[in-house]
C-alpha positions as CSV (number, residue, x, y, z in Angstrom):
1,X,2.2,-5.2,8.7
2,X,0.6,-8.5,10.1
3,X,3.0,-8.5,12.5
4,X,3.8,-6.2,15.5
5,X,7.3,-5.0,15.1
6,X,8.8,-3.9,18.2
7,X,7.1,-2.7,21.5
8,X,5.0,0.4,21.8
9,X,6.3,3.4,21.8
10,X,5.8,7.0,22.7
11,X,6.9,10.2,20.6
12,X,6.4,13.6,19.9
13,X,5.2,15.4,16.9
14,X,7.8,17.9,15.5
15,X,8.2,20.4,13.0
16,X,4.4,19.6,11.4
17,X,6.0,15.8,11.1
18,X,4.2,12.7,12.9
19,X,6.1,9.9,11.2
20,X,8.5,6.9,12.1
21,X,10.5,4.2,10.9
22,X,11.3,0.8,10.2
23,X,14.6,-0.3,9.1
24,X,13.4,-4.0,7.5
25,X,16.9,-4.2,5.9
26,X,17.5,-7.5,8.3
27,X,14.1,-8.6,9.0
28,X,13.0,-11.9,9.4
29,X,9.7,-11.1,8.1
30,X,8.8,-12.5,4.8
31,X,7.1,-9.8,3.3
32,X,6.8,-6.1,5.0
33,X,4.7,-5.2,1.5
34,X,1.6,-7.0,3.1
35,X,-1.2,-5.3,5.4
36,X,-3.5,-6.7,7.8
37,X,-6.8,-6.3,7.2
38,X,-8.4,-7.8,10.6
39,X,-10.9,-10.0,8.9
40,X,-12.4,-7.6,6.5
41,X,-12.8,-10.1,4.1
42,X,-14.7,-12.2,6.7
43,X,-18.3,-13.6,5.8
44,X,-20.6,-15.4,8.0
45,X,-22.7,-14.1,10.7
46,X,-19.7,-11.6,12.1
47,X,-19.7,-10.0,9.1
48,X,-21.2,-7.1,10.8
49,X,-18.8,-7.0,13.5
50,X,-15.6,-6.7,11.5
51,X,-13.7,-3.5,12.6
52,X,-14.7,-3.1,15.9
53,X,-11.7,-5.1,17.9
54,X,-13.5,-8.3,17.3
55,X,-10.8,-9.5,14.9
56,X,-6.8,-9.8,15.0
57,X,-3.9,-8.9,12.6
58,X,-4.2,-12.8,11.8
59,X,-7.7,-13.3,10.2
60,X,-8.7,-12.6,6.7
61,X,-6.4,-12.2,3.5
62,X,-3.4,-9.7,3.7
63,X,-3.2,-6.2,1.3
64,X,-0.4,-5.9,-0.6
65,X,1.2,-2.8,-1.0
66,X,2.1,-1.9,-4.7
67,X,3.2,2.1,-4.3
68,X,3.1,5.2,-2.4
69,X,0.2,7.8,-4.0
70,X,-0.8,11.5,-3.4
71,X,-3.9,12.4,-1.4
72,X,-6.6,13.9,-3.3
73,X,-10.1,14.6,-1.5
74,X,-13.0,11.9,-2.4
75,X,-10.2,9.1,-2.5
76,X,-11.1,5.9,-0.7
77,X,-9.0,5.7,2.3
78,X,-9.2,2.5,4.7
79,X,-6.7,2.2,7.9
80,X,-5.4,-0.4,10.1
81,X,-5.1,0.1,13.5
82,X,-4.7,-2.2,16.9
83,X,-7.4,-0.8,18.4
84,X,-10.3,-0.9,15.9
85,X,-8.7,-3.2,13.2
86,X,-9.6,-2.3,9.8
87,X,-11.9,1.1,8.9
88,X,-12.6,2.7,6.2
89,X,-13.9,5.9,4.3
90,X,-12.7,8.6,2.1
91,X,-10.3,11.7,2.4
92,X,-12.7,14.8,3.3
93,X,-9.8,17.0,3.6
94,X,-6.3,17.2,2.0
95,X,-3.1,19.7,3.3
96,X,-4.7,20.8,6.6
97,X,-2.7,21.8,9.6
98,X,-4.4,20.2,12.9
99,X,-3.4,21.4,16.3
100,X,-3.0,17.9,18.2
101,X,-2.5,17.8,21.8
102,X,0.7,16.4,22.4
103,X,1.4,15.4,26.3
104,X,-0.3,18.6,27.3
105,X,1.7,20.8,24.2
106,X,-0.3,22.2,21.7
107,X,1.6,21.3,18.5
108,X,0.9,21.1,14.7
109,X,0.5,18.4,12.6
110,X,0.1,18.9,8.6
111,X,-1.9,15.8,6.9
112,X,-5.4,14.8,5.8
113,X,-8.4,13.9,7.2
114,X,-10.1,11.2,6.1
115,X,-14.0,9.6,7.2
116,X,-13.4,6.1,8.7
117,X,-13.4,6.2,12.5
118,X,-9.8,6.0,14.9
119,X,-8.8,5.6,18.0
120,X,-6.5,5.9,20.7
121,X,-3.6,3.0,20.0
122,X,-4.2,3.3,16.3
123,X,-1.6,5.6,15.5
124,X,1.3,4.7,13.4
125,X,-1.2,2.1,11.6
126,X,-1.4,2.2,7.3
127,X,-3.6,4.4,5.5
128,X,-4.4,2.9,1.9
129,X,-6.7,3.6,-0.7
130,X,-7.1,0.5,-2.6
131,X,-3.3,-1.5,-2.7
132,X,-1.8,2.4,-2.2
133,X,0.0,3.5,0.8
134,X,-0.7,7.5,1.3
135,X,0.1,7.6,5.1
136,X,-0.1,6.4,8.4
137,X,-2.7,7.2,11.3
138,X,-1.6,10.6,13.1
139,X,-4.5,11.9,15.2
140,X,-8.5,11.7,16.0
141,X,-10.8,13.0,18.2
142,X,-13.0,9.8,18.5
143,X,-13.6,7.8,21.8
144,X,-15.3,5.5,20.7
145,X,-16.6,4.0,16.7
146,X,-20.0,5.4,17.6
147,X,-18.4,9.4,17.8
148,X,-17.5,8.7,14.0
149,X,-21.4,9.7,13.0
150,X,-20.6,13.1,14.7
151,X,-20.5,16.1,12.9
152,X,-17.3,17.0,14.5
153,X,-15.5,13.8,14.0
154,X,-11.8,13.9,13.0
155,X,-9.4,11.4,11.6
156,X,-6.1,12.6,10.9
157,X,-3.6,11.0,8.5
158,X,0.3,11.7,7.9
159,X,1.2,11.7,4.2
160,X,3.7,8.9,2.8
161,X,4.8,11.5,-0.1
162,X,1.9,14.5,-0.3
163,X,2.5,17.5,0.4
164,X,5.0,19.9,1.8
165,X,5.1,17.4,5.1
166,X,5.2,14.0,4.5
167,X,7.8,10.9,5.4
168,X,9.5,10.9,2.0
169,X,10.8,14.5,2.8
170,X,11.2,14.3,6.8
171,X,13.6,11.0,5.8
172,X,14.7,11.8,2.2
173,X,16.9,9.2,0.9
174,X,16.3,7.0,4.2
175,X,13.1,6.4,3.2
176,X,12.3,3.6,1.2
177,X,8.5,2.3,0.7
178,X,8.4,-1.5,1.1
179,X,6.4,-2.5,-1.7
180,X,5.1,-5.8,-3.2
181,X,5.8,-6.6,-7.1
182,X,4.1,-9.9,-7.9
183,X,5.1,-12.8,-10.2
184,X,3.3,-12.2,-13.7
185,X,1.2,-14.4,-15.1
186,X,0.5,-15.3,-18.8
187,X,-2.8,-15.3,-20.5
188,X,-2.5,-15.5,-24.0
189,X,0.4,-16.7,-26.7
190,X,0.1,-15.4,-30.2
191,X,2.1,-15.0,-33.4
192,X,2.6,-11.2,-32.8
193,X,1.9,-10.8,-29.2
194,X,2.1,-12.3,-25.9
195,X,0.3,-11.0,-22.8
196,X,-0.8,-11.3,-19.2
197,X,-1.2,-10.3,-15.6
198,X,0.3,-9.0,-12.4
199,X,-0.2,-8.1,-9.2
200,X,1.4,-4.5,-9.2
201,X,1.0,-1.1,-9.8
202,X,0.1,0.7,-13.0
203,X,3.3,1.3,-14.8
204,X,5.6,-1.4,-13.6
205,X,7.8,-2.7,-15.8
206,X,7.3,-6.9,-17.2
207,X,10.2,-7.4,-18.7
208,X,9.8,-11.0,-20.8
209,X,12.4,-13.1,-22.6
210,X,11.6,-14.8,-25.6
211,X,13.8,-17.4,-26.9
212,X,16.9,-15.0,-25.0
213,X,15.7,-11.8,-26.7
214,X,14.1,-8.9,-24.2
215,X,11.1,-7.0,-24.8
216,X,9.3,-4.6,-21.9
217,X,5.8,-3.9,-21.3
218,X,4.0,-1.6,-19.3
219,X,1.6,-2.7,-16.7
220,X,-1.8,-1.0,-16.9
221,X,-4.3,0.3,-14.3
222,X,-6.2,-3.8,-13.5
223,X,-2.7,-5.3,-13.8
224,X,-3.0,-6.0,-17.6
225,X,0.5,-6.0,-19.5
226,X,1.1,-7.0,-23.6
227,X,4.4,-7.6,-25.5
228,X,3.8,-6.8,-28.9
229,X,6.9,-8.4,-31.0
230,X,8.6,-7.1,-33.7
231,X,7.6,-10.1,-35.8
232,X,5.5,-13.3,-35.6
233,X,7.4,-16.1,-33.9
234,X,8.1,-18.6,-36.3
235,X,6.2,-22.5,-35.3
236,X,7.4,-24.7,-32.9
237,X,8.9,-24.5,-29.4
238,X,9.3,-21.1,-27.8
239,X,11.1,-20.6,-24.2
240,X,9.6,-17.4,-22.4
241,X,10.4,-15.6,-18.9
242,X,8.5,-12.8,-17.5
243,X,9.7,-10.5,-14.7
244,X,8.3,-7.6,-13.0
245,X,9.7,-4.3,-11.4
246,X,9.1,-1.2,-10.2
247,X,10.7,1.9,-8.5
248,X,8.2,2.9,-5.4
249,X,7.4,6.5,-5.9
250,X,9.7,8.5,-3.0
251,X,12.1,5.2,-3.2
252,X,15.7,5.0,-4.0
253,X,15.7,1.3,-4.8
254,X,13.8,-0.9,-7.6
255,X,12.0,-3.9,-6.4
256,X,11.6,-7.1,-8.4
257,X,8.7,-10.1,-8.4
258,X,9.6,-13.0,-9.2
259,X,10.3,-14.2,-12.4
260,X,7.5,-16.6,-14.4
261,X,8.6,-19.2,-16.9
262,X,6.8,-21.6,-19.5
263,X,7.1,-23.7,-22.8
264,X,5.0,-23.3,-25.6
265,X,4.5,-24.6,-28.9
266,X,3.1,-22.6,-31.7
């Protein structure tokens, strides 16, 4: 999130699980779906700098989160974290067990390991490849970004939903993945046909009204989605709404963009 939530606090791993969470279900922030990325967008002569603590949850554009997906080794995987911001790499390892030292107590941790570099006070921090959450930061062996070139270097992730171990079994039906669904927007009005984009993930639902009559398409992998109707729509005025949705993967509960609306004449 771009906001801390809370104070710090200290755990312990259990039962392979390293996972907590946030009930959002009265929070005041405005979106939960979005993700620092501590000025990783930033340009200029800092540019070089970015990820190293010299940036805070404020700077640069936020991620959205659009679903939860499985690990699978090569994936891009980039991390937040409130020690060294925003990092990233790609999973090296998927489904390993990692003996963590946990306030002097060897105990295991099942994840993945993935290539960007973490530190201490990262933990607990998102894990996405692209605008997909697969799990939060767990464990590392790094004291500093300059160990991450070492051979021996570990990063250690704990899944959202891969896996035997992850936070969508440890909570089951407690567990809900914020996510963001955005507002469609349209692209093109034809006779047969009308069509557009959205910030979500491939296979939400746009659900668009056309003159009061419902049609559904799917959205695809870069957000494209296309209503193809049963017939041409006859000339002059047309009323059409758009809506998107989507069930997070591990989630009990739909979530809903906001709806879109225009006039057009054919």
């Amino acid at each position: 999130m771009r906001d801390t939530v809370g104070a710090t606090a200290y755990g312990r791993v259990g039962d392979n699980n390293d996972a907590g969470m946030l009930d959002l279900s009265t929070s005041k922030y405005k979106n939960p779906a979005e993700l620092s990325a501590w000025g990783a967008d930033a340009t200029g002569p800092d540019l070089t700098a970015k990820g190293v603590g010299n940036f805070t949850q404020d700077d640069g554009i936020p991620l959205q989160v659009w679903d939860a997906s499985d690990v699978t080794i090569g994936m891009p995987a980039c991390k937040s974290g409130s020690t060294s911001g925003w990092t990233c790499g790609v999973v090296t390892a998927d489904k390993v067990t990692e003996s963590v030292n946990d306030n002097g107590e060897l105990l295991d941790v099942y994840g993945f390991h993935f290539s960007a570099f973490l530190l201490s006070g990262d933990s607990g921090g998102a894990i996405v490849s692209g605008h997909y959450a697969i799990g939060v930061d767990s464990y590392g062996n790094m004291s500093s970004c300059d160990d991450a070139a070492d051979d021996d270097a570990v990063a250690g992730g704990f899944a959202i939903v891969d896996g035997k171990y992850n936070a969508e079994a440890m909570f089951k039906h407690n567990f809900n993945l914020s996510i963001n669904v955005g507002q469609p927007k349209f692209a093109k009005f034809a006779a047969g046909q009308i069509s557009g984009m959205v910030d979500a993930a491939a296979g939400a639902k746009v659900t668009v009204a056309v003159d009061g009559k419902s049609y559904v398409a799917i959205v695809g992998n870069a957000g494209a989605w296309t209503v193809r109707l049963p017939k041409a729509l006859a000339p002059g005025p047309h009323k059409v709404t758009a809506a998107a949705s989507l069930q997070a993967t591990g989630s009990d509960f739909t979530t809903t963009g906001d709806a879109a609306f225009r006039k057009f004449t054919r």
